[in-house]
C-alpha positions, 0 to 999 in steps of 0.5 A: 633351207639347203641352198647355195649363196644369193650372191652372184651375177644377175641372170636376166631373162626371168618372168617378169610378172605383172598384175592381170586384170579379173578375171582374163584369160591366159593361154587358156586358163582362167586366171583370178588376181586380187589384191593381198587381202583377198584370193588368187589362183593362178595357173601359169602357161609354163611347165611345173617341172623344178628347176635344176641348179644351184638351191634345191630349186624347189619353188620361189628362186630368190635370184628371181624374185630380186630380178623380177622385183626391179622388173615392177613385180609386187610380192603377190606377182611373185608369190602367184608364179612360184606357187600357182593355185595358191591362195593368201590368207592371214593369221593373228599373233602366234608364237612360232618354237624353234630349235637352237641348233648350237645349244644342243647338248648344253644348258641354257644361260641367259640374262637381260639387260632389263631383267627377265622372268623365271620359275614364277620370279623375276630377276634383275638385270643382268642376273642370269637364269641357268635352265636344265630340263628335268623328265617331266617337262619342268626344269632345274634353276639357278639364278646367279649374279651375271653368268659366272657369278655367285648363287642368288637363289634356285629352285625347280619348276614345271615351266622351263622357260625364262621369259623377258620382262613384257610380253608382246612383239616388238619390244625394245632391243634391250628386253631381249633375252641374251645367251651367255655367248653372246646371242640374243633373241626376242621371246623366250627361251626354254629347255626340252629333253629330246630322249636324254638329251637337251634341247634349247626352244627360242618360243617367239612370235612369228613377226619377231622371228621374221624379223630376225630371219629375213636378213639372214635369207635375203639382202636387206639392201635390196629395199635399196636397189628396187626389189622391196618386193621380193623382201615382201614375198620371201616374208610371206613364204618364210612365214608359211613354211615356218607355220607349217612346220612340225618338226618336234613335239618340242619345237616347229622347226630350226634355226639353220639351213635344213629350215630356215636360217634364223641368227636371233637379233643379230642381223635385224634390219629396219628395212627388212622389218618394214617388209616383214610389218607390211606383210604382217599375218600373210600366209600361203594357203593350199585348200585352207591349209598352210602351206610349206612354201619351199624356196631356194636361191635357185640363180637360173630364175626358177620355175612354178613350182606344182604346190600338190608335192608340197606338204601343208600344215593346220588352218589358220584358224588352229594356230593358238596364241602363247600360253602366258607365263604364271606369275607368283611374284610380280615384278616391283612397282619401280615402273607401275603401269599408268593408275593400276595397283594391285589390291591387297589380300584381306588383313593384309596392309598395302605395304605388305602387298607390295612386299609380297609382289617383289618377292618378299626377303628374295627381292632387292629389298631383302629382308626386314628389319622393323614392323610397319610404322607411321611417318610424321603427322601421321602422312602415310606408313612405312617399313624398313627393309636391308636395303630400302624402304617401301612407303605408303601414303594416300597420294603417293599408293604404296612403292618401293624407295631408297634411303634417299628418296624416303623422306624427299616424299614427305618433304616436310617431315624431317623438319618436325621431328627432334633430335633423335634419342641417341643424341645425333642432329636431327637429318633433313637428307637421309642417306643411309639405313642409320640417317633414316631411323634417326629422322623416322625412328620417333613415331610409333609402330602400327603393329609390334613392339614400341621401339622395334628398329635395331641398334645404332647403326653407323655403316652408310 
């Protein structure tokens, strides 16, 4: 929002707003408190005229909210005098799409250090996604190893975000999506035309948004000098006016001044995320609407503002949750959730199904280079690939093993089989692609031809 810095000299003399009792009366006026679960409404004895300074002074001054927090205020206090008649309502997990000022007019390049999500596949870490919107809403992608490296694959899709790896708020710093420039930000990231230009949309979830924007509005260190309190009210008002918003058919509102200022993860801050997670859902409301909280900084205090002149969004109740992204290969079963496994389609073998869900020749794995065969005694299956194996045995499930770790899962195997056909020692510790068909090439296919691995091999 269009203000001025929140540093300066502390003005005292600012209203200092206590909790008033249900009901009582105040110069007049009923006035009704409860507590931020519930509804207030509070009509103030002072004048709703704006103030005039520095900030546009349009409702909750945060130089007032810093004072009137060190005074013993709480959020509530503060909010019912910035904003009187309103009430508090709440809302559930909703995504809030913001406009990235700063990547107008380019394409998107991000990457993750855990890897992401795109155009249905994933990618691994580091690997970065290259989005540039296309009529129609879809995208063009191409995926390349890190920013400036080679062409992995590309592809066009009707979905033109690149999503992190886990859905949900408060994930882990290192899910982030990352901008080539260094930049990072929770949630997804997509692209729009506006016309013929592009457009960059950080969709996220309101609380991680705030998590992101509140040190970048107020001082994290004021947790530390009394006024944890006006942390709690900006959350509060920075969540109404960001709900609120309807700026874009492509995205609610922005990321600098003429909204709100939003850096990403930059300036995040356990103590201005704690204020956030205490205020978790708190909305202002005006006639069940919510409303645009206007604030500013402005240094005189501030005055109530007459919220009638402020503009409202939907109900609560209107908000919709994030539509999930549509995955047609799965990631890897590297790191499985806890007992699920996918079951296979039908005449497909569990191997196959894994195969399927990492991307088939487009994963790591890459390309294979044998049929599925039997592993020693008869223990489980397996199916060699460019660059790793995937095993399945009745304890173990199916999943995707290096050279190494191959026969580390069957421990016993390698010391039952004989020296292979081309003269080579048996292996115990296979460390490559040829150490493995040496110690596993004895045993019958499943399906397919009787000697189906490749020639010698002797490249690790």
């Amino acid at each position: 929002m269009n203000r001025t810095s929140r540093r300066g000299t502390r003005r005292r003399g600012v209203p200092v707003l206590r909790t008033v009792p249900l009901p009582v009366l105040v110069g007049g006026t009923v006035v009704a408190v409860t507590g931020a679960a519930g509804l207030w409404a509070l009509t103030p004895r002072d004048a709703v005229t704006p103030t005039v300074g520095a900030g546009h002074g349009r409702g909750m001054s945060q130089v007032g909210a810093f004072d009137s927090a060190q005074e013993g205020s709480t959020a509530e206090d503060i909010l019912a005098h910035y904003y009187p008649g309103a009430e508090l309502g709440t809302v559930g997990a909703v995504p809030v799409r913001v406009r990235l000022m700063a990547q107008d007019d380019a394409t998107l390049d991000t990457y993750s250090h855990a890897g992401a999500f795109v155009a249905g596949r994933d990618i691994g870490p580091g690997e970065a996604a290259h989005l540039t919107p296309l009529p129609g809403g879809g995208a063009s992608v191409v995926v390349t190893a890190g920013c400036d490296g080679e062409v992995l694959w590309q592809a066009q899709t009707d979905d033109p975000h690149v999503y992190p790896v886990a859905d949900g708020p408060g994930r882990p710093i290192d899910e982030q999506l990352v901008l080539c420039n260094g930049t990072g930000y929770r949630g997804a990231l997509g692209v729009a035309l506006e016309g013929d230009r592009y457009r960059t949309v950080n969709q996220v979830d309101v609380e991680d948004y705030l998590a992101g924007l509140l040190p970048a509005e107020m001082q994290a260190n004021w947790a530390d000098k009394g006024a944890n309190e006006a942390l709690r009210a900006q959350a509060i008002a920075a969540r109404s006016y960001a709900l609120s918003e309807t700026r874009y058919d492509y995205a609610q509102t922005c990321d600098t001044t003429d909204c709100q200022v939003y850096p990403g993860t930059v300036k995040e801050d356990p103590r201005t995320t704690a204020a956030v997670a205490s205020t978790a859902g708190t909305v202002l409301l005006r006639d069940g609407l919510i409303l645009r909280s206007e604030y500013s900084s402005a240094p005189d205090g501030g005055r109530p503002a007459d919220i009638q002149t402020f503009e409202v969004g939907p109900a609560p109740a209107d908000l919709g949750a994030a539509p999930a992204p549509v995955r047609t290969a799965p990631r890897p079963p590297t790191a499985p959730e806890e007992g699920v496994e996918e079951a296979p389609l039908p005449g497909e073998s569990a191997i196959d199904a894994v195969y399927r869900r990492i991307g088939g020749a487009q994963s790591a794995v890459g390309a294979p280079i044998g049929p599925e065969m039997l592993l020693p005694q008869r223990a489980g299956t397996y199916r060699m690939y460019a660059n790793g194996v995937i095993v399945a045995t009745p304890t173990l499930g199916a999943q995707v093993v290096d050279f190494t770790t191959l026969l580390e899962l069957v421990p016993d195997a390698a010391d039952q089989l004989p020296p292979s056909a081309s003269g080579k020692p048996r292996v115990t510790a296979p460390r490559s692609r040829a150490d493995v068909s040496a110690a596993l090439g004895e045993p019958g296919p499943v399906h397919g031809p009787a000697n189906p691995l490749p020639g010698p091999y002797d490249g690790e």
